[in-house]
N, C-alpha and C positions, 0 to 999 in steps of 0.2 A: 394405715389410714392416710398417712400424705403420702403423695407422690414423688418427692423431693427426694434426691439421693446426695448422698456423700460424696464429694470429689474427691478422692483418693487418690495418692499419687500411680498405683495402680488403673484405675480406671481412665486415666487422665492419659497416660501411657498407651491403652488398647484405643485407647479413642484417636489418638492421634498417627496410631500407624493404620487404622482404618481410612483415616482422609488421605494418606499420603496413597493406600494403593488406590484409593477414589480416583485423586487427581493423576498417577500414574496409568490407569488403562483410562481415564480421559482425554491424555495428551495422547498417547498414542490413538487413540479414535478420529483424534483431528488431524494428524499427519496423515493418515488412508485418506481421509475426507479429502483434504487436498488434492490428492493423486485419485481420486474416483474416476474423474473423465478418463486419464488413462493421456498415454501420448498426443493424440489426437487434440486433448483439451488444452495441453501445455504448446503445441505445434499453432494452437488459434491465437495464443496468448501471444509467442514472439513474432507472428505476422502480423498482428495489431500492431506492437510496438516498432516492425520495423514501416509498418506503412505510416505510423504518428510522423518518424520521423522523416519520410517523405516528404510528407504534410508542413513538417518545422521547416526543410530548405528551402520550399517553395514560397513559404510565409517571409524566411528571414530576407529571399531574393526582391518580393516584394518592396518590404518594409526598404530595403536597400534602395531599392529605383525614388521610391516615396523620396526618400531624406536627401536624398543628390537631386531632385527636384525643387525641394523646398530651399535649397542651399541655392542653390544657380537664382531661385526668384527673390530673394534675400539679396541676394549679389545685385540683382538688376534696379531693385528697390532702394538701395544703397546708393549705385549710382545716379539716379531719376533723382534723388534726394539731396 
């Protein structure tokens, strides 16, 4: 009549080596996933990161001209002062 079972240290046992190979052919599921694209996808991935950091020298050469700007009109501000 109820549906309610016994936890048993038996059952409590089958149960829990069923989640373990659950999460074992799930972790290995997501490791393929990753590699799906294949070379190709991995090959897009580190020409992005070396072109970001293209991108970061050319930013930081900026920002560098900026701040030696702002320094020399500082200096002139200083003197006029």
């Amino acid at each position: 009549m109820s549906k309610i079972k016994k936890l048993t240290p038996e059952i409590l046992k089958k149960f829990i080596v069923e989640e373990k190979k659950k999460i074992h052919t799930h972790a290995d599921e997501t490791v393929e996933d990753a590699w799906a694209g294949g070379k190709d996808n991995l090959v897009k991935r580190i020409d992005y990161i070396k072109k970001l950091g293209i991108q970061e020298a050319k930013l930081k050469e900026a920002l560098n001209k900026v701040q030696k700007h702002r320094l020399k009109l500082k200096e002139t501000i200083l003197k006029e002062l």
